[in-house]
TIPA-546995 format. One record per atom (N, C-alpha, C): x, y, z; atom name; residue number from 1. Coordinates in nm, 3 decimals. Example, Ala and Ser with C-alpha at 12.3 -4.5 7.8 and 13.67 -1.06 7.14 Angstrom:
<atoms>
        X        Y        Z  atom    n
    1.319   -0.569    0.780     N    1
    1.230   -0.450    0.780    CA    1
    1.320   -0.330    0.780     C    1
    1.285   -0.225    0.708     N    2
    1.367   -0.106    0.714    CA    2
    1.290    0.003    0.787     C    2
</atoms>
This chain:
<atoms>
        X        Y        Z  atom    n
    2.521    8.296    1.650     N    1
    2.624    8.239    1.566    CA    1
    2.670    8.344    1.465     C    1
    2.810    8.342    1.420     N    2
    2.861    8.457    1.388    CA    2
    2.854    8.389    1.208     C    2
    2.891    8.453    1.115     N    3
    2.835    8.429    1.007    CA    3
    3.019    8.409    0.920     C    3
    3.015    8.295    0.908     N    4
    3.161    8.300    0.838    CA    4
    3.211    8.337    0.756     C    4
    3.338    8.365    0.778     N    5
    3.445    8.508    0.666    CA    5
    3.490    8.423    0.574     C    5
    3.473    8.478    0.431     N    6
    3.503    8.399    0.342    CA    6
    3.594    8.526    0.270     C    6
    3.713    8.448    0.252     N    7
    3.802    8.569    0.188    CA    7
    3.894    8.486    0.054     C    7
    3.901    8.595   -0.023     N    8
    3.999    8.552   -0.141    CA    8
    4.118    8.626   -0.188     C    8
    4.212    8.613   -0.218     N    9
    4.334    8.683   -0.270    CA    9
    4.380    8.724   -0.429     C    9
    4.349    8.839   -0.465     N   10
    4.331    8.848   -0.586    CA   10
    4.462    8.882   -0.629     C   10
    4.602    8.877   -0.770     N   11
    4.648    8.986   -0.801    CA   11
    4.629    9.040   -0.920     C   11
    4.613    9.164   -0.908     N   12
    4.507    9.239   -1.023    CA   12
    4.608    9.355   -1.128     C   12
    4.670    9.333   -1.235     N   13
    4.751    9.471   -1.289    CA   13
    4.651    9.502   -1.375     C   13
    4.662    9.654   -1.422     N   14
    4.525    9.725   -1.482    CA   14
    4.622    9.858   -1.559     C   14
    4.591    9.885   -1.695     N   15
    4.673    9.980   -1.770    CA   15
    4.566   10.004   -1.864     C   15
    4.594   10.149   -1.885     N   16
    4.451   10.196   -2.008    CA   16
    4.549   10.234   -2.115     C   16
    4.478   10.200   -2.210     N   17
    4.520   10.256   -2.381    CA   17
    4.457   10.354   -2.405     C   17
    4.369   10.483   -2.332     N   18
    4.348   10.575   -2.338    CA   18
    4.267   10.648   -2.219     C   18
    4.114   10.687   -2.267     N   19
    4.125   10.741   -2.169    CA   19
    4.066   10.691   -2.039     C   19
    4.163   10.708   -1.916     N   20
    4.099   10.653   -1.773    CA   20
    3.951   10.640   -1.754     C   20
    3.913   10.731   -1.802     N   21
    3.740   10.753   -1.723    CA   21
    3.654   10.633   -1.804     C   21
    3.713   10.627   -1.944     N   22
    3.598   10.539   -2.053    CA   22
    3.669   10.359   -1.949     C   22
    3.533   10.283   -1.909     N   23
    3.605   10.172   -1.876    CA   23
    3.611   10.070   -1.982     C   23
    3.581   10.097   -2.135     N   24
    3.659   10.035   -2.248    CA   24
    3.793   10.063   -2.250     C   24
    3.842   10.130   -2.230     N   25
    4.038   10.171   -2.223    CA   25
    4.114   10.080   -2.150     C   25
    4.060   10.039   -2.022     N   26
    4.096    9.956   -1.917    CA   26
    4.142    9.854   -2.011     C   26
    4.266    9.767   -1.935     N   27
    4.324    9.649   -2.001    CA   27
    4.410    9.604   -1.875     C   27
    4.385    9.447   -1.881     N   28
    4.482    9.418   -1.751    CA   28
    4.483    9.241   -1.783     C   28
    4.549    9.239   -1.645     N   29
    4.515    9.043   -1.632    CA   29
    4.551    9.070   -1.456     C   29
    4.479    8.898   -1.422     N   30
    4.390    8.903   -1.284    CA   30
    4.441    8.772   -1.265     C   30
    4.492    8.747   -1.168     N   31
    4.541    8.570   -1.090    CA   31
    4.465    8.588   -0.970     C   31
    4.375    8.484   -0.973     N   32
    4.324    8.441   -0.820    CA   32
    4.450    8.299   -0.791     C   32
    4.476    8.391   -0.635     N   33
    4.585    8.279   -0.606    CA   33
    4.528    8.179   -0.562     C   33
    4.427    8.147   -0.508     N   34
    4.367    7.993   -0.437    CA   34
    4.346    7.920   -0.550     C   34
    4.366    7.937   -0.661     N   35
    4.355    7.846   -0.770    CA   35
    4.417    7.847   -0.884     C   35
    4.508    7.982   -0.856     N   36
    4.602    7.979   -0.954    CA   36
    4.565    8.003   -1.138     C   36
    4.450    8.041   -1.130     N   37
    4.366    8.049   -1.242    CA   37
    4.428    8.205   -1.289     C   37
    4.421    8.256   -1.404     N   38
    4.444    8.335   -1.442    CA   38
    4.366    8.442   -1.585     C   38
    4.349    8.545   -1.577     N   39
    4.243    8.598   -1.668    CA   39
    4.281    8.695   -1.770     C   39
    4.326    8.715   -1.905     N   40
    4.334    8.854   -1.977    CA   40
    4.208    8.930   -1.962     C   40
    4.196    9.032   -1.963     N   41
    4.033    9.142   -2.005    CA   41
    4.119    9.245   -2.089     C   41
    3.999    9.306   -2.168     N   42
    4.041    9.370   -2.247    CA   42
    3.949    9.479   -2.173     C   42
    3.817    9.505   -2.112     N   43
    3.732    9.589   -2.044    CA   43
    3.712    9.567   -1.886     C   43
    3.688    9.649   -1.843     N   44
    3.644    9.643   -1.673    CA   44
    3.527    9.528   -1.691     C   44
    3.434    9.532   -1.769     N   45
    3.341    9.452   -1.808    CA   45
    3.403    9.296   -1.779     C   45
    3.469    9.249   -1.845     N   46
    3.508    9.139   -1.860    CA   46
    3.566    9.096   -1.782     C   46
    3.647    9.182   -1.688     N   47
    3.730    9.194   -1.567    CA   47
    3.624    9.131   -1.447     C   47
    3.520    9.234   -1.464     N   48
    3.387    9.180   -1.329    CA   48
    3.310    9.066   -1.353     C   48
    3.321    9.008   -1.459     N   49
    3.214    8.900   -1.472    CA   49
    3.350    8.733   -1.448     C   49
    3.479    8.820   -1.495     N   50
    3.537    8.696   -1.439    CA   50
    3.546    8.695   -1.285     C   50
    3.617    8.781   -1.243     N   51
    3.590    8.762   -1.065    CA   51
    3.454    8.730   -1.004     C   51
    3.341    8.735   -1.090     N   52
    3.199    8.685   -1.009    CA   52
    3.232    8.541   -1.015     C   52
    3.247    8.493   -1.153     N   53
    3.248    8.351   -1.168    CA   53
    3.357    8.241   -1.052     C   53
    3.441    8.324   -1.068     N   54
    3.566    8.303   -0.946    CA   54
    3.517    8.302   -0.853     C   54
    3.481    8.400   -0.761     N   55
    3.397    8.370   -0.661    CA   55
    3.341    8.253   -0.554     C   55
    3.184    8.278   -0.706     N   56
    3.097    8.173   -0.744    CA   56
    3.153    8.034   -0.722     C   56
    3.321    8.027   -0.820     N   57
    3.327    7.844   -0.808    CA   57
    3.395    7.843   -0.608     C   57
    3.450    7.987   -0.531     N   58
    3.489    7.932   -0.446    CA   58
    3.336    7.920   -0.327     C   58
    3.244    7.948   -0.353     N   59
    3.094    7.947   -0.278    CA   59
    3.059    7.812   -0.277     C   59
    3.099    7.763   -0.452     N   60
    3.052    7.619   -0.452    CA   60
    3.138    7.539   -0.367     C   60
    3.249    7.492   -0.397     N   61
    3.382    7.450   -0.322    CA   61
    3.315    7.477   -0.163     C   61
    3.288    7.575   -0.074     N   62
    3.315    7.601    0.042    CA   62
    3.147    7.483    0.055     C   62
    3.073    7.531   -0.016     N   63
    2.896    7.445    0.016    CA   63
    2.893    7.314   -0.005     C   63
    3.024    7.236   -0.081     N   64
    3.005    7.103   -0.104    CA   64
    3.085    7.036   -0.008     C   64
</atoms>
């Protein structure tokens, strides 16, 4: 049995206020389209812990 594809559609814009390499500079906002939810970040940091959570609620959704 083959192990099912679980896919999501992100759109992601990303602009630094200085420098590229530091990922404090990073600044963007993030729409997951399957839910239409939408995210400011001010760090890459904040950026990755919202797409886990995102994820996460579509893992739950697919297990219930």
């Amino acid at each position: 049995m083959q192990p099912s594809i679980r896919k999501a559609t992100f759109i992601v814009r990303l602009w630094t206020d200085g420098d590229p390499v530091d990922d404090n500079a990073w600044r963007g906002m993030a729409e997951f389209i399957g839910s239409g939810q939408s995210h400011q970040f001010n760090t890459l940091d904040d950026f990755y812990n919202w797409l886990r959570q995102e994820l996460a609620k579509t893992q739950e959704q697919r297990d219930s």
